[in-house]
C-alpha positions as CSV (number, residue, x, y, z in Angstrom):
1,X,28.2,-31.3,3.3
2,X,27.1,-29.4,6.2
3,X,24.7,-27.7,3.9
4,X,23.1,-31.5,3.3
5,X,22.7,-32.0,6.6
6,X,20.7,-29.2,7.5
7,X,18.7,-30.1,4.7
8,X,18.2,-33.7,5.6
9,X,16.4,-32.1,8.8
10,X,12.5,-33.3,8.1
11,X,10.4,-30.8,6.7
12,X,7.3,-31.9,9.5
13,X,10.1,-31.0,12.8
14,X,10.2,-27.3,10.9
15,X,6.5,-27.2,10.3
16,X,5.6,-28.9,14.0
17,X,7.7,-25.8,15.3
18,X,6.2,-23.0,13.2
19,X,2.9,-24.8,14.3
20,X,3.4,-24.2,17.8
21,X,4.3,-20.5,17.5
22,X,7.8,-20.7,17.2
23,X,9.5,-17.9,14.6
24,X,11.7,-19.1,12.0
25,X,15.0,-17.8,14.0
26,X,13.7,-19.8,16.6
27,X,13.0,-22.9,14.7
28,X,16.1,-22.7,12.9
29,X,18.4,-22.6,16.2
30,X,16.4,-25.1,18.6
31,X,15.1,-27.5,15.8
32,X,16.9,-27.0,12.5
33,X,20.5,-26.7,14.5
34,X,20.5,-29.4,16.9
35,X,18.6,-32.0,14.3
36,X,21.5,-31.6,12.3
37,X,24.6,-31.4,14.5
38,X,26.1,-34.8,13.9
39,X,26.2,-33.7,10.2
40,X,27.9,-29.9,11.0
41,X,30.5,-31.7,12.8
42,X,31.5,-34.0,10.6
43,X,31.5,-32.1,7.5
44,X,33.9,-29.5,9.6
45,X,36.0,-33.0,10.6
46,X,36.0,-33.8,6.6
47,X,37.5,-30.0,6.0
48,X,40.2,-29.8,8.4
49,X,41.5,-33.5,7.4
50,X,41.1,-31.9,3.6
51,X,43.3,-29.4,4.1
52,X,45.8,-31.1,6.7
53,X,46.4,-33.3,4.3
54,X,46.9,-30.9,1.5
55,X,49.0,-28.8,3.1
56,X,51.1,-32.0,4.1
57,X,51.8,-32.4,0.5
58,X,52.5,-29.2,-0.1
59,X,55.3,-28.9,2.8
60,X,56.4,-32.3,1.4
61,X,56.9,-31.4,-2.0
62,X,58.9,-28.3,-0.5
63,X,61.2,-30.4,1.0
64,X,60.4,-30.1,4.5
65,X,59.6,-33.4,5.2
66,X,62.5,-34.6,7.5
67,X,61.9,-31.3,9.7
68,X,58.1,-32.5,9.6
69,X,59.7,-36.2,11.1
70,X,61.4,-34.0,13.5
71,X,58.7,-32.3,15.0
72,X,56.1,-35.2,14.5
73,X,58.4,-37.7,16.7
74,X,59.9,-34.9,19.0
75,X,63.3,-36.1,17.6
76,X,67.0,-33.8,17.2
77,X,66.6,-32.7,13.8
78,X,70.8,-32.4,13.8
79,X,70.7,-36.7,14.4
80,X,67.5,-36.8,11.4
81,X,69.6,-35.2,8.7
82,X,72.9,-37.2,10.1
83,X,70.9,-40.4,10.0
84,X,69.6,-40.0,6.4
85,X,73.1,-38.2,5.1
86,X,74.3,-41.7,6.7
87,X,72.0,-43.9,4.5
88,X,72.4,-41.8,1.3
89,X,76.3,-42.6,1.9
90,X,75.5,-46.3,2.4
91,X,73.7,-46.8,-0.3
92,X,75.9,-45.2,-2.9
């Protein structure tokens, strides 16, 4: 995604740069760069949710979701596991 961005950048900014003198390191990190920030940032946005959320999964399938609760809410983890023993109980 980030890759798209940078080529989204218009081909006439790079060419107006070279133009003027500028080298091609130059044009690529005061041009290039900044033209497509907004783009970097939110493909590295996209790839940290991606793999939050997988490894979410992943720790929920493991069964480490009620210590996930814990630490999420800032909760006992000794009063989590009593509360759902509690409603397993009650709902037998």
């Amino acid at each position: 995604m980030s890759e798209d961005a940078i080529f989204a950048v218009p081909c006439e900014l790079k060419g107006a740069s070279l133009a003027l003198g500028a080298t091609h390191l130059e044009t690529l990190l005061r041009v290039t760069l900044p033209a497509a920030l907004s783009g970097i940032g939110t493909a590295v946005i996209l790839g940290m949710s991606r793999a939050i959320g997988e490894t979410m999964v992943v720790l929920m399938v493991a069964g480490t979701a009620l210590v996930l609760i814990a630490l999420v809410l800032g909760m006992n983890l000794a009063a989590i596991f009593l509360r759902a023993w509690l409603q397993k109980r009650n709902a037998r």
